[in-house]
MITI-266268 format. One record per atom (N, C-alpha, C): x, y, z. Coordinates in steps of 0.05 Angstrom, whole numbers, padded with zeros to 5 digits, always signed. Layout:
REM MITI-266268
XYZ ...
This chain:
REM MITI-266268
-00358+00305-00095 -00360+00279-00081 -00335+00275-00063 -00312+00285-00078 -00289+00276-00059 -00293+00301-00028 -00298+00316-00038 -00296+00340-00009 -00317+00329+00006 -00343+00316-00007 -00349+00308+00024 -00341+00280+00034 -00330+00265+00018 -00317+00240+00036 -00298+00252+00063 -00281+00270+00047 -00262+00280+00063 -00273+00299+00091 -00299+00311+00087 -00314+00325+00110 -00329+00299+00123 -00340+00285+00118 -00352+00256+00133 -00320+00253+00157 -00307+00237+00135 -00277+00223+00151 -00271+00250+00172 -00265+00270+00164 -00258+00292+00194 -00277+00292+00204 -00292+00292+00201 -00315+00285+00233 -00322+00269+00243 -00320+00244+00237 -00313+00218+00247 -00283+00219+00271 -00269+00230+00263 -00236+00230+00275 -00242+00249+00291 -00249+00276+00279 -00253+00300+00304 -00273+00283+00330 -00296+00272+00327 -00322+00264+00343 -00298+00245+00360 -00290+00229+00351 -00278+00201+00369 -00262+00216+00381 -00240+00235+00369 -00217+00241+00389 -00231+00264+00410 -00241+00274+00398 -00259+00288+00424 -00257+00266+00448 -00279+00247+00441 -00293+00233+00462 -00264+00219+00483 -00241+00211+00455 -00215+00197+00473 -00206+00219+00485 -00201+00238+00487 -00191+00256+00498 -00200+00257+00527 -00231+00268+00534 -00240+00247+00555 -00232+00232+00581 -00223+00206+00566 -00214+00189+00580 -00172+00181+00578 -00176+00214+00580 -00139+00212+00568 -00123+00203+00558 -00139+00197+00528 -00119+00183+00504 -00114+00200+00493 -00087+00201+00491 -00078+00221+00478 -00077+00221+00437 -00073+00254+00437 -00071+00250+00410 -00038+00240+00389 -00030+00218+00376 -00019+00215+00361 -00013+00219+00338 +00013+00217+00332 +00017+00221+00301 +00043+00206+00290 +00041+00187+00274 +00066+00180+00258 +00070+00183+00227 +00086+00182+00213 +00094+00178+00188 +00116+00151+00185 +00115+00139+00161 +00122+00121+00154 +00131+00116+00123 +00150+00121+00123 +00163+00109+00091 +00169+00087+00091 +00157+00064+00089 +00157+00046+00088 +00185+00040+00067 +00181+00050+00040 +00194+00043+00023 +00203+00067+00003 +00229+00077+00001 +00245+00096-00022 +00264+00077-00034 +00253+00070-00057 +00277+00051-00076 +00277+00055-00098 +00306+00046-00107 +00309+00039-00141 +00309+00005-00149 +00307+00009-00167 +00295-00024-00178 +00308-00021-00208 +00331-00045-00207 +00345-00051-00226 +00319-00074-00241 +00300-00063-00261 +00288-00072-00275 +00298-00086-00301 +00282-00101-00321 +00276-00109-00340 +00258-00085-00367 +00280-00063-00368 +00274-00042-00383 +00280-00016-00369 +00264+00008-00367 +00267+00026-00354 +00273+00027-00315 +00291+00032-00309 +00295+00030-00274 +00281+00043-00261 +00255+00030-00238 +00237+00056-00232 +00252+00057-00209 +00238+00088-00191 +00232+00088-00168 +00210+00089-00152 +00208+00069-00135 +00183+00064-00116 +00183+00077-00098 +00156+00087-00081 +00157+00099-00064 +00128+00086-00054 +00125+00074-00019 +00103+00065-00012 +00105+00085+00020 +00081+00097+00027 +00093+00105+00044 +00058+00119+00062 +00064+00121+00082 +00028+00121+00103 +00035+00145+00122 +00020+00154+00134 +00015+00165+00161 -00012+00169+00173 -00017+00165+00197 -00031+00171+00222 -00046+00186+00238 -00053+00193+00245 -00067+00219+00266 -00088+00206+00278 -00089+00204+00307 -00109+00194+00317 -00104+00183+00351 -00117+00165+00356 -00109+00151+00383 -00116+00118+00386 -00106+00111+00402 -00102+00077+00406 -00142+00072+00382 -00154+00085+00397 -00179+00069+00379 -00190+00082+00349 -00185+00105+00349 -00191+00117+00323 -00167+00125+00313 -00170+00133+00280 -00148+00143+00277 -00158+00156+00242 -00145+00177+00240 -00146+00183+00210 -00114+00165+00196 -00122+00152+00170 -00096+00145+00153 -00097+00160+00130 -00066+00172+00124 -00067+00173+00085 -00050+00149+00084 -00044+00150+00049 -00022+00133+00050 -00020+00133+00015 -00011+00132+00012 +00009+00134-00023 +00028+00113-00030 +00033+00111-00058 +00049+00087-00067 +00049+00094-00095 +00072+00086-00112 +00077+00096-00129 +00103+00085-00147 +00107+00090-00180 +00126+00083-00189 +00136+00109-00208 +00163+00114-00209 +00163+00135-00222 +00188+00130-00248 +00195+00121-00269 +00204+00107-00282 +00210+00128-00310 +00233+00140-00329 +00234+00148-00353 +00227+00171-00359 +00224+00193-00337 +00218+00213-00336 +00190+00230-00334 +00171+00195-00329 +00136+00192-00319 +00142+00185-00301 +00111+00182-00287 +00097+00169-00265 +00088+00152-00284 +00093+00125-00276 +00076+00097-00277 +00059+00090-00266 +00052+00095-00245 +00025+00089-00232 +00035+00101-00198 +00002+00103-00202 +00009+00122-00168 -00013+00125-00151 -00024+00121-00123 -00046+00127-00115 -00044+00140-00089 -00066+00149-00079 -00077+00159-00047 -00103+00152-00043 -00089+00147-00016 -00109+00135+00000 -00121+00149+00022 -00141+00146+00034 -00153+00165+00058 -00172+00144+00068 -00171+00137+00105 -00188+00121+00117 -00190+00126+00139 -00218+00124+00148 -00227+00127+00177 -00213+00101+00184 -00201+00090+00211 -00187+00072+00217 -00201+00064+00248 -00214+00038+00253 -00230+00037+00286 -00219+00004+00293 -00201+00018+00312 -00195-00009+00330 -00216-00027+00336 -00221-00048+00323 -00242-00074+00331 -00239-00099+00339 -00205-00098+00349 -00197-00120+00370 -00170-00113+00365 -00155-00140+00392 -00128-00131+00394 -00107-00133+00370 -00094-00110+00364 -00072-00115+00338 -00096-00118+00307 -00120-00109+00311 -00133-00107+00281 -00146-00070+00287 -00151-00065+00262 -00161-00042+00252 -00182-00052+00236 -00208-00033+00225 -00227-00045+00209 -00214-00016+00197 -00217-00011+00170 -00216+00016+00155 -00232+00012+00134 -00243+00042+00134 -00258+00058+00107 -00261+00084+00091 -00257+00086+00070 -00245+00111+00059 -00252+00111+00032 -00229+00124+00018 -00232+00124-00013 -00205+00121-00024 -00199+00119-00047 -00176+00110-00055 -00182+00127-00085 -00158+00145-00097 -00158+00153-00124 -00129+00146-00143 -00132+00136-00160 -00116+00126-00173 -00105+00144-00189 -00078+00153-00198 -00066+00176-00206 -00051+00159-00235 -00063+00160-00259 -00044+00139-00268 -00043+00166-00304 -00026+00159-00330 -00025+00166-00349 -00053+00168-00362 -00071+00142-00365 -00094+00134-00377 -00112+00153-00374 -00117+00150-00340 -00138+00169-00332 -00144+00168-00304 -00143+00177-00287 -00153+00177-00266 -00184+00164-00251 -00189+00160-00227 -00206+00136-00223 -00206+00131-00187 -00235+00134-00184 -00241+00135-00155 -00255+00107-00147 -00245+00101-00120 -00257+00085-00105 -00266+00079-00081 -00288+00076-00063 -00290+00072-00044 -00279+00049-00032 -00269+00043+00000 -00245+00028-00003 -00254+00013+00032 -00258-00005+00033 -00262-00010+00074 -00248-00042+00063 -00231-00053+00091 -00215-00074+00093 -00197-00069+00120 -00181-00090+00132 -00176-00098+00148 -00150-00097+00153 -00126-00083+00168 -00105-00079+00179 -00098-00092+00200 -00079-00107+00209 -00062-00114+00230 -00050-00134+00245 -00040-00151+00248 -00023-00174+00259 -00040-00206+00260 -00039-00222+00239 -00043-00249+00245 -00019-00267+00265 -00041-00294+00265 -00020-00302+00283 +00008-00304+00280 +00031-00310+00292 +00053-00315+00285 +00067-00287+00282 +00055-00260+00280 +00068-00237+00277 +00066-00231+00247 +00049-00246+00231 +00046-00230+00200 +00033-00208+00203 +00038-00184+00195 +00028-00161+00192 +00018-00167+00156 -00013-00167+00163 -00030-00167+00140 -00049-00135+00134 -00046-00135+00115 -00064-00104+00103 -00081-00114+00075 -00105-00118+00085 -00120-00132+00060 -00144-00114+00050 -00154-00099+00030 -00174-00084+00023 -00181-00095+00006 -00208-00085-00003 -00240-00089-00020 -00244-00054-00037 -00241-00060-00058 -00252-00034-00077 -00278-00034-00096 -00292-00005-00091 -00311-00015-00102 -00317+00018-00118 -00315+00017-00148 -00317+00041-00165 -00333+00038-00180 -00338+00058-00206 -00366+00071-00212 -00361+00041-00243 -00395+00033-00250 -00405+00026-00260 -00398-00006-00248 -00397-00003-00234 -00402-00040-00219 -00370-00045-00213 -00346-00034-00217 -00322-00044-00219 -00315-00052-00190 -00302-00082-00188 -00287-00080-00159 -00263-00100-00157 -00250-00087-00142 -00220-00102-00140 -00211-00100-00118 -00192-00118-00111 -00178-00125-00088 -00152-00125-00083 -00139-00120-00057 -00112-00127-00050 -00103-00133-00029 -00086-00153-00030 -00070-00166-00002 -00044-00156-00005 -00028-00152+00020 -00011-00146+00029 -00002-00160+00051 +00022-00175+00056 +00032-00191+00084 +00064-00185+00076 +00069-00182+00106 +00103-00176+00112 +00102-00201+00137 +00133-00196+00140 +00139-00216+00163 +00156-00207+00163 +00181-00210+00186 +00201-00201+00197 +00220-00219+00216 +00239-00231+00208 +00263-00241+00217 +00285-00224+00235 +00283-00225+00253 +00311-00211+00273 +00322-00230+00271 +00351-00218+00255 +00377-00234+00262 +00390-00228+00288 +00391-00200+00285 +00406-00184+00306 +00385-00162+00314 +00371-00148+00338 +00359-00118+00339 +00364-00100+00313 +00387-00102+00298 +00388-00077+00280 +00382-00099+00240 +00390-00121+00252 +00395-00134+00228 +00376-00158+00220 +00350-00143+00201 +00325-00159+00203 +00321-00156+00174 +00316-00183+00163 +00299-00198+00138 +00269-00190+00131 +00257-00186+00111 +00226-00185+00110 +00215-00198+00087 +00208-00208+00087 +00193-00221+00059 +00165-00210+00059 +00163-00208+00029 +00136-00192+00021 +00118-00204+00004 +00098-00201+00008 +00080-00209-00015 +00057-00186-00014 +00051-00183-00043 +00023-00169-00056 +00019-00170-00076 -00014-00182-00084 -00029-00193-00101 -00057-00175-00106 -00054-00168-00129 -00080-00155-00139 -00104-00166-00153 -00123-00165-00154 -00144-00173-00172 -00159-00156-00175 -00180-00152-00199 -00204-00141-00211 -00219-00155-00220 -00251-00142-00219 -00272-00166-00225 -00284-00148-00244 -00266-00137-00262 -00279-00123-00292 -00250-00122-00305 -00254-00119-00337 -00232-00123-00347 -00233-00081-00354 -00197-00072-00361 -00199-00047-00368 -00174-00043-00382 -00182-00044-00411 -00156-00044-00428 -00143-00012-00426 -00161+00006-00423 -00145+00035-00426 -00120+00036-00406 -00118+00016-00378 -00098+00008-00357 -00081-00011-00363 -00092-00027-00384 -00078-00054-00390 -00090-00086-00361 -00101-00074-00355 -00116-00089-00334 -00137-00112-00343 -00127-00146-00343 -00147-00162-00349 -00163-00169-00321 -00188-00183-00317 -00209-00193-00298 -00189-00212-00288 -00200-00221-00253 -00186-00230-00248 -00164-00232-00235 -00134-00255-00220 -00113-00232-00209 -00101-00227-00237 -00090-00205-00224 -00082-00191-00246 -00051-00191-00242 -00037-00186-00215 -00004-00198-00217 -00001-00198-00186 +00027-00203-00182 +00031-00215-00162 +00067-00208-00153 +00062-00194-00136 +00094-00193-00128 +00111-00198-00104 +00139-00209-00101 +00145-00221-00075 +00167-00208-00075 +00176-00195-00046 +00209-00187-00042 +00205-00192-00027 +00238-00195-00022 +00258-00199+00000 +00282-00185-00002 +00284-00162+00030 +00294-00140+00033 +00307-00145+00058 +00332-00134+00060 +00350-00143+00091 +00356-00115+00091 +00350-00108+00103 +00354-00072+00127 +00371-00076+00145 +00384-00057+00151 +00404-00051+00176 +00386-00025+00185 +00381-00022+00210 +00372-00007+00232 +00391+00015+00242 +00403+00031+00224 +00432+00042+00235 +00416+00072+00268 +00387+00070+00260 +00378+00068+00278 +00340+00062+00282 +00329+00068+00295 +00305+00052+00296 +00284+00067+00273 +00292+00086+00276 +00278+00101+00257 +00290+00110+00229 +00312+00103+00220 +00323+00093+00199 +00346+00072+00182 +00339+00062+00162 +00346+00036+00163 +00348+00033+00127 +00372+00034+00115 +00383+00021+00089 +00380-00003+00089 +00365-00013+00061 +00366-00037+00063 +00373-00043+00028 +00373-00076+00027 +00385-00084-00004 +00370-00105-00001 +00366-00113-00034 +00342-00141-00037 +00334-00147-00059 +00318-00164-00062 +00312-00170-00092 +00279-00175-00093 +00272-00166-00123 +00238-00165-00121 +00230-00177-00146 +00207-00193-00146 +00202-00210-00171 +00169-00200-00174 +00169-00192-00196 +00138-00182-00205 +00130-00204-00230 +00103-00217-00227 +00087-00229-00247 +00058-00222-00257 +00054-00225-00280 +00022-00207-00296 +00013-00233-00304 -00010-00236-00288 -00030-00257-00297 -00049-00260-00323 -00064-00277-00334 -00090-00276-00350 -00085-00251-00364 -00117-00228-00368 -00115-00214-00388 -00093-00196-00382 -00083-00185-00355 -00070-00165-00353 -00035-00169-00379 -00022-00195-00368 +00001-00213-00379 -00014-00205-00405 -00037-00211-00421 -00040-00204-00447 -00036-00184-00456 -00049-00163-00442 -00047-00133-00453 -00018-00125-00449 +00008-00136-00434 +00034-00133-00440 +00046-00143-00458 +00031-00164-00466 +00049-00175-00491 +00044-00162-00512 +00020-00150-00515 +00015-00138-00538 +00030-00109-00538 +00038-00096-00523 +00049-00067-00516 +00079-00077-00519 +00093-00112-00521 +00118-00120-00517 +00135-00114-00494 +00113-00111-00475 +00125-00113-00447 +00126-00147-00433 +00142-00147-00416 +00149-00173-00413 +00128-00176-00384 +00121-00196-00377 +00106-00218-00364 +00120-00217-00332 +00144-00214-00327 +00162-00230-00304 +00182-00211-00308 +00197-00208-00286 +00216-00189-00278 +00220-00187-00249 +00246-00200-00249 +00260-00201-00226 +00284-00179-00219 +00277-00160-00202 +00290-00138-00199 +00306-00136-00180 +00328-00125-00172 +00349-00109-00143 +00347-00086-00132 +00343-00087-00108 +00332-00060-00105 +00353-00052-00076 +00347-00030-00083 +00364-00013-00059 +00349+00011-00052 +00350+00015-00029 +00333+00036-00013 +00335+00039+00011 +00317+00059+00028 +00319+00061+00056 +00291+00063+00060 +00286+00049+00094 +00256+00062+00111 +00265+00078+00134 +00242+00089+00135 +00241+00113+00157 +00223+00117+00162 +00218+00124+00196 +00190+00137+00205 +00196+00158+00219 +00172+00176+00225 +00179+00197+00248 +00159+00193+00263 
């Protein structure tokens, strides 16, 4: 199943860039580490890693993209992503793909379409719809924003919020949102394409999820420090 998602999506990308090619759009490519950090936690100190790349042109585009925690000498949770990506107005993307979840419990596929790119005011929003085997589906938002103090010296505040509309104890996952996290990260730009930053991040577990931590004696809330760098090429 997965090899032919992945043969559909390249021929979707091959067909369009064909056709842009054409009309002399050229072919692109970026990478993006959004995020390499440590996180002075409430127990074990993970390291995060959120991070995407590209291939494509102004209207189509192939995405991967990965995210991850790596904490005690495991992986804590980890995923990839893969999406056909089609410009459907200015500063939005529509995307569709699959998404597989890399975790201790067990692994776990999803088909994945949702919406990428700039609300008003300059919020860069990334919001997806999941939908896996025996009826399961869940959701996530993502919004950044960005403060220039100075060209090199810019603020971001974050937010992302998960939910599921099935409960799954083998994940510790209750119905529902399930948690909710906010940072705030100040980067220096030492140049455009890389940038140290320092900040602080607060994670919360809702309904059943918050239950299935208490019972494991994991805590609820955790407000973390983090230090790291972004980079693209």
């Amino acid at each position: 199943m997965n090899n032919k998602i992945f043969l559909v999506l390249g021929c979707l990308l091959v067909s369009s860039v064909s056709f842009a090619g054409a009309e002399d759009d050229p072919l692109l490519f970026k990478l993006m580490i959004d995020k390499l950090e440590w996180r002075a936690a409430d127990g074990p100190d993970p390291w995060v890693w959120d991070a995407d790349a590209w291939i494509g042109t102004d209207l189509n585009k192939l995405w991967l993209k990965s995210e991850g925690e790596y904490a005690d000498g495991a992986t804590e949770a980890a995923y990839g992503e893969v999406f056909y990506s089609r410009a459907i107005a200015p500063f939005w993307d529509l995307q569709a793909g699959w998404r597989h979840d890399f975790e201790p419990a067990r692994d776990r596929d999803w088909f994945a379409v949702g919406f990428k790119g700039l609300a008003p005011y300059w919020l860069e929003v990334d919001a997806t719809l999941y939908a896996g085997g025996n009826g399961t589906v869940a959701g996530r938002l993502d919004a950044e924003y960005e403060f220039l103090f100075t060209q090199r010296l810019i603020l971001s505040p974050e937010l992302e919020a998960n939910f599921y509309g099935n409960e799954d104890p083998a994940r510790g996952i209750g119905s529902g949102i399930s948690d909710l996290e906010l940072g705030l990260r100040l980067r220096y730009e030492i140049r455009r394409e890389f940038a140290p930053y320092i900040g602080i991040n607060w994670e919360k577990k809702f309904g059943g999820t918050a239950d299935f931590a208490r019972e494991e004696g994991e805590s609820t809330s955790d407000l973390q420090f983090v230090v790291g760098v972004r980079a693209w090429f």
